[in-house]
DRENDO-1510 file (C-alpha; in Angstrom, 1 decimal, always signed):
<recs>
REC; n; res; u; v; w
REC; 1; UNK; -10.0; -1.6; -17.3 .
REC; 2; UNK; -8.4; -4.7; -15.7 .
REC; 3; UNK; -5.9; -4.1; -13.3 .
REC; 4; UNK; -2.1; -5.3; -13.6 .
REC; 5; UNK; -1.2; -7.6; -11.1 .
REC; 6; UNK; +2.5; -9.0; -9.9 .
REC; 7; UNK; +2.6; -12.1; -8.1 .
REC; 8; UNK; +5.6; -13.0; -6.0 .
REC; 9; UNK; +5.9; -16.5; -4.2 .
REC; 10; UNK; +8.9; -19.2; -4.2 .
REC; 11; UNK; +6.0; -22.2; -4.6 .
REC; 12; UNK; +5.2; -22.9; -8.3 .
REC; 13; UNK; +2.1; -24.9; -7.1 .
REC; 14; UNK; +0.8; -21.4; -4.8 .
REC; 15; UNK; +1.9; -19.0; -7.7 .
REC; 16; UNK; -0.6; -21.5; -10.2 .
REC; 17; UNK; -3.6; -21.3; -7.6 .
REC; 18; UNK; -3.1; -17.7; -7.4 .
REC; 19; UNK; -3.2; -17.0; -10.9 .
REC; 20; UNK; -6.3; -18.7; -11.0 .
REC; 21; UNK; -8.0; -17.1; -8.5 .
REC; 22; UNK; -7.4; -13.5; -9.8 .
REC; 23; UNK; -6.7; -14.0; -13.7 .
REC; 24; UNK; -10.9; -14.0; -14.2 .
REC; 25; UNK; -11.1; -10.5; -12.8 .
REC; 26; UNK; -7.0; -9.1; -13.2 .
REC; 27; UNK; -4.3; -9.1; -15.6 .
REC; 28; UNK; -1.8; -11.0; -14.2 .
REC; 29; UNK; +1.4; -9.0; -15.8 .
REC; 30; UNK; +4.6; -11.2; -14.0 .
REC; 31; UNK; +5.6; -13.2; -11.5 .
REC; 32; UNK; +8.7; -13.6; -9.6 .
REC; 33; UNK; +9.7; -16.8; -7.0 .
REC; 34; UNK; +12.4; -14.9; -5.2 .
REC; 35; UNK; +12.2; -10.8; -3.6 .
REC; 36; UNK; +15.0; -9.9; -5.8 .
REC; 37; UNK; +13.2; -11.0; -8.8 .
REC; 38; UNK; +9.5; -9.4; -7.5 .
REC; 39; UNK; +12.1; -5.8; -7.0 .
REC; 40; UNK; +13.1; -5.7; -10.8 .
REC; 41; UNK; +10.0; -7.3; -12.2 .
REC; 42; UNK; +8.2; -4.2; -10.2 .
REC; 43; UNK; +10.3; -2.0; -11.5 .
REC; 44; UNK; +10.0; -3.0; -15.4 .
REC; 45; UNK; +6.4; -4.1; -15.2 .
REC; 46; UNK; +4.9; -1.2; -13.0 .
REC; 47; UNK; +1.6; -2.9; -11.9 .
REC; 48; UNK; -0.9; -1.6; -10.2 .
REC; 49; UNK; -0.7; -4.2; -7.6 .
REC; 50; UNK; +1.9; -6.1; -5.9 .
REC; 51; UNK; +0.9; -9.4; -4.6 .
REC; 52; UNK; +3.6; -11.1; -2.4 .
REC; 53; UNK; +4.2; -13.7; +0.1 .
REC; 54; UNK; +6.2; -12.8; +2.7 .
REC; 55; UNK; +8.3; -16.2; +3.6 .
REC; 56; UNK; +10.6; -16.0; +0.1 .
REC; 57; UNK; +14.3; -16.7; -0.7 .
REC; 58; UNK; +16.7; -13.6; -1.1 .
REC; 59; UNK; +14.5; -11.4; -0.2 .
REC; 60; UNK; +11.4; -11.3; +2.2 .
REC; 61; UNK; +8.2; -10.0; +0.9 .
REC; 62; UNK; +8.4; -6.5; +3.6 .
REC; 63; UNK; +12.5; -6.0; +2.9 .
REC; 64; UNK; +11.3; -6.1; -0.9 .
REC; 65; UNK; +8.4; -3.8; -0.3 .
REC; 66; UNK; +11.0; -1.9; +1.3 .
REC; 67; UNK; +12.9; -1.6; -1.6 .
REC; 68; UNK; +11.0; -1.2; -4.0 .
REC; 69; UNK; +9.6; +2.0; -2.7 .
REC; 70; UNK; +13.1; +3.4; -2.6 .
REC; 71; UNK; +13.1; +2.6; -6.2 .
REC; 72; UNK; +10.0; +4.3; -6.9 .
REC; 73; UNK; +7.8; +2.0; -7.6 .
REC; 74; UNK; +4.0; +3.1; -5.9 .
REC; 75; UNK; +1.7; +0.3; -6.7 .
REC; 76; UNK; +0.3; -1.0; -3.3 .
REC; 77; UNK; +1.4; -3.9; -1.9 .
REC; 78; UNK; -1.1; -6.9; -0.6 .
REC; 79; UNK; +1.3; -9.7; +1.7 .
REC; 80; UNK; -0.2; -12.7; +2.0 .
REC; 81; UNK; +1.5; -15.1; +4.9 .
REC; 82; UNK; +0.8; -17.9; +6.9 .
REC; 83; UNK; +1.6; -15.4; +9.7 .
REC; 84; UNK; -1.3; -14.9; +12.1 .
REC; 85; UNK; +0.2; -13.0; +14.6 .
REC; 86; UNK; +1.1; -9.2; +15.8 .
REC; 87; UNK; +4.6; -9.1; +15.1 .
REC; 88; UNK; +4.0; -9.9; +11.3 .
REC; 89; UNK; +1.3; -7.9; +11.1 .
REC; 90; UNK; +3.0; -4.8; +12.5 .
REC; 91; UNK; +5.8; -5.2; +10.8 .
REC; 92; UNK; +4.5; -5.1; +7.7 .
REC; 93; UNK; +1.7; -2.1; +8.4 .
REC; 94; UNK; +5.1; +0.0; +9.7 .
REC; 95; UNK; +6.7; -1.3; +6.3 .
REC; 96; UNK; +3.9; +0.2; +4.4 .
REC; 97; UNK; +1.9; -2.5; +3.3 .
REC; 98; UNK; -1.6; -2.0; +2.2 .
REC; 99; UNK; -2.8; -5.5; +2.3 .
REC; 100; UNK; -2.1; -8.5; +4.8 .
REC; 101; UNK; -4.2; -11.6; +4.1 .
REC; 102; UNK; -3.9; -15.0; +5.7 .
REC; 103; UNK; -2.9; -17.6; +2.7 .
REC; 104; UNK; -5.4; -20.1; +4.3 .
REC; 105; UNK; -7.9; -17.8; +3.4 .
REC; 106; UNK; -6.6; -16.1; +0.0 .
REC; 107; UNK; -9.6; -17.8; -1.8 .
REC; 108; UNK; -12.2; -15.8; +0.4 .
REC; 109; UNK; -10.3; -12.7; +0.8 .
REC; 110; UNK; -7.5; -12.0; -1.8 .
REC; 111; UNK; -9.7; -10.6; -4.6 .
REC; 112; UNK; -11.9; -8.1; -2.6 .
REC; 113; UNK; -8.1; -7.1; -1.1 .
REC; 114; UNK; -7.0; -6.0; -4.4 .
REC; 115; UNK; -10.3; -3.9; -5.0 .
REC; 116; UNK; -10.2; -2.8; -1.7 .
REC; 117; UNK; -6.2; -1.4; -1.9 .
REC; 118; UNK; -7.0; -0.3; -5.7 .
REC; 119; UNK; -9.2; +2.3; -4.0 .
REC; 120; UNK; -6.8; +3.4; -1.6 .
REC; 121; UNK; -8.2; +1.4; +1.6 .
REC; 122; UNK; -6.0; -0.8; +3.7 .
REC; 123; UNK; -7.2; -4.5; +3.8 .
REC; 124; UNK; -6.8; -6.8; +6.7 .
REC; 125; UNK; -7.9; -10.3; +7.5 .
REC; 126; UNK; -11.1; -10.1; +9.5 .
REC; 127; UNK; -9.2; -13.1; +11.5 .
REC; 128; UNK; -6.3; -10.6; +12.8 .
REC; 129; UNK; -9.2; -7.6; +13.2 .
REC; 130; UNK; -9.3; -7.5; +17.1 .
REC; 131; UNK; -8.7; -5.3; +20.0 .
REC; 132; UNK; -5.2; -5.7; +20.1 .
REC; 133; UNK; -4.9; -4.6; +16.3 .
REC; 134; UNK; -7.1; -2.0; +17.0 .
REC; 135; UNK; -4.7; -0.7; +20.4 .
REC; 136; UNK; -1.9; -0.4; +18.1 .
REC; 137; UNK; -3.3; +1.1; +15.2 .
REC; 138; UNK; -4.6; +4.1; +17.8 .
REC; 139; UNK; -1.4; +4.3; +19.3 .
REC; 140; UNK; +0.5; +4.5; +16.1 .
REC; 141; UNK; -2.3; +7.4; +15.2 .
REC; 142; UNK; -1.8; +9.1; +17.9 .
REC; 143; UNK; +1.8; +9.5; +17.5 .
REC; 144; UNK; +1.8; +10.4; +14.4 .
REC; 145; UNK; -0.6; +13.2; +15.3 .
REC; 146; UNK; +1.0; +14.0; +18.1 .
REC; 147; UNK; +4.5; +14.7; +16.2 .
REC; 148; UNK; +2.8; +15.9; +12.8 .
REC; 149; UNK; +0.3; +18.3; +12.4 .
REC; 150; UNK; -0.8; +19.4; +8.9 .
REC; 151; UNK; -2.1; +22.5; +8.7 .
REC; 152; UNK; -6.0; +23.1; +7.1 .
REC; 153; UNK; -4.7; +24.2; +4.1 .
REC; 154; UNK; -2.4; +21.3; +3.7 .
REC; 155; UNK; -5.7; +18.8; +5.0 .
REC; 156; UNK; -7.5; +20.2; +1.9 .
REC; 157; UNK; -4.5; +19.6; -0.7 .
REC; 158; UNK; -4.1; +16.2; +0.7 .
REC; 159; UNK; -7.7; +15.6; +0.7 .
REC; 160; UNK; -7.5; +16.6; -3.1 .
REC; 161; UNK; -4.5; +14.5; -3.9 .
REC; 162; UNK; -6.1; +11.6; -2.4 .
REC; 163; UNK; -9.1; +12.1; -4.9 .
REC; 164; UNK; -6.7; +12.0; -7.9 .
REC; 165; UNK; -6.4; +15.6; -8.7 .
REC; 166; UNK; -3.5; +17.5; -10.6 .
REC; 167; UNK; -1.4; +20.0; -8.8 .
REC; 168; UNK; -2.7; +22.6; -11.5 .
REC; 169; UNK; -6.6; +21.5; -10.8 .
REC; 170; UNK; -5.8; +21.7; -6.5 .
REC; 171; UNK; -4.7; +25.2; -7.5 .
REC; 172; UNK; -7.8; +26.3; -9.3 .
REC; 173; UNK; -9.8; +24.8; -6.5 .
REC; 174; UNK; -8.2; +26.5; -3.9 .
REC; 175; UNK; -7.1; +30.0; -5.4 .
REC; 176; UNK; -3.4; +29.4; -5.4 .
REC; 177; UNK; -0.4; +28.5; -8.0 .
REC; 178; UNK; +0.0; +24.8; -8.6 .
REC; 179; UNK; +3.8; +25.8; -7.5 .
REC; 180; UNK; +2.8; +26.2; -4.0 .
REC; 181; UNK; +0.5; +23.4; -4.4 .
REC; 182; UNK; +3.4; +21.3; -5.1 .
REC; 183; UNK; +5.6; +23.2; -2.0 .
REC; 184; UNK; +2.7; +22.0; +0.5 .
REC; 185; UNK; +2.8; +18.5; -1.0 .
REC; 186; UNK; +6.5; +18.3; -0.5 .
REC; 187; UNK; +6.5; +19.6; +2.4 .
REC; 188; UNK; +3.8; +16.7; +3.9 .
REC; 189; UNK; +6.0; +14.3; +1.8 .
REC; 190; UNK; +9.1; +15.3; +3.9 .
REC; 191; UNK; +7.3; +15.4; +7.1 .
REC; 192; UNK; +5.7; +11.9; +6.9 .
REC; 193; UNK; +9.2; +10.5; +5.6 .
REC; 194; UNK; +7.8; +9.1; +2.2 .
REC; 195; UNK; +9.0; +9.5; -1.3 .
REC; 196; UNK; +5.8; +9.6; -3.7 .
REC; 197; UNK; +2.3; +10.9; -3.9 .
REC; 198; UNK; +0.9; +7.7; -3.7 .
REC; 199; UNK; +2.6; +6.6; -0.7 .
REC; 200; UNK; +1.5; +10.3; +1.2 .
REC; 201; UNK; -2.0; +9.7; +0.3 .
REC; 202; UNK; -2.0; +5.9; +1.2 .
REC; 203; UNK; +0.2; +7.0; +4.3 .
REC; 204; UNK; -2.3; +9.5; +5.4 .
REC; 205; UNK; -5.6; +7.4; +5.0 .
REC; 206; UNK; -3.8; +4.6; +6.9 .
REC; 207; UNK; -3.1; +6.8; +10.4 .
REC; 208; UNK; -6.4; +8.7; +10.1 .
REC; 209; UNK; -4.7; +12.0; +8.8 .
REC; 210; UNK; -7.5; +12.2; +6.0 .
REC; 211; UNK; -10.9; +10.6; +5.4 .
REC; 212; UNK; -11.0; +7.2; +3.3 .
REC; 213; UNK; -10.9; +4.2; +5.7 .
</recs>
């Protein structure tokens, strides 16, 4: 099945060099030149894949990632910038991107990001990969830990939500009612201050919580 992708980027001339990169392997479902539009064409498209630049009018590509979680949609988000730096970077990992790829380098890197955040990994460029990403990325880890600990039995629903099972098939794995299944899920949800499954699974990979980095 080809995946659904959204593209979001105020240059016509970018938007046409990005559908041509990804339309041989993806769907391309929309586009959008401003973050307002990308919100609402999110929401009435529901890809499986947000592709955005941040730099666009309205709206920037993290305050509409932003958003558009608080209107529910859960299909990761990829950035791509002309951004090389920390403070970008950061900003949009603590957002809740899934993706951050250098637009100098989108021909190289852009499709195996999409594979790589359809499967639940994060992808970085390999040019920002260094020790100071990796400092932060431990710290951040480490407080999270620090301030959230999940207990084994909520490690092995999470570990089963991550792998696409229902709340009725975790509670045949595990012995217990899918209600309580559900109770432990909300209950990590609330904790880690996220809104859908998809974003507690994606959330937990990306600090270490759970195997799948």
């Amino acid at each position: 099945m080809r995946r659904r992708i959204l593209l979001a980027d105020d240059h016509r001339i970018v938007l046409d060099g990005l559908r041509g990169l990804l339309e041989p392997e993806f769907e391309l479902c929309g586009t959008a030149s401003d973050g307002m539009e990308l919100v609402q064409q999110a929401k009435e498209l529901k890809p499986d894949v947000v592709v955005a630049d941040i730099s666009m009018p309205l709206l920037n590509g993290i305050d509409a990632m932003r958003r558009m979680r608080e209107e529910g949609v859960e299909a990761p988000v990829v950035l791509l910038t002309m951004h090389a730096d920390m403070s970008y970077l950061t900003r949009a990992l603590e957002a809740g991107a899934a993706g951050y790829v250098l637009k100098h380098a989108a021909s190289d890197e852009l499709v195996q990001a999409i594979r790589e955040v359809v499967r639940g990994q994060r992808f970085i460029s390999p040019q920002l990969r260094g020790p100071a990403l990796e400092e932060w990325l431990d710290e951040t880890r480490r407080h999270v830990k620090q301030s959230i600990e999940l207990t084994p039995r909520q490690r092995e629903v999470l570990q089963l939500l991550a792998e696409g099972k229902s709340a009725k098939e975790i509670g045949g794995l595990l012995d217990i009612s899918s209600r309580t299944v559900e109770t432990h899920k909300y209950k990590m949800m609330d904790d880690l201050g996220v809104k859908t499954t998809a974003q507690l699974v994606q959330h937990a990979m990306r600090l270490g919580l759970i195997g799948g980095e």
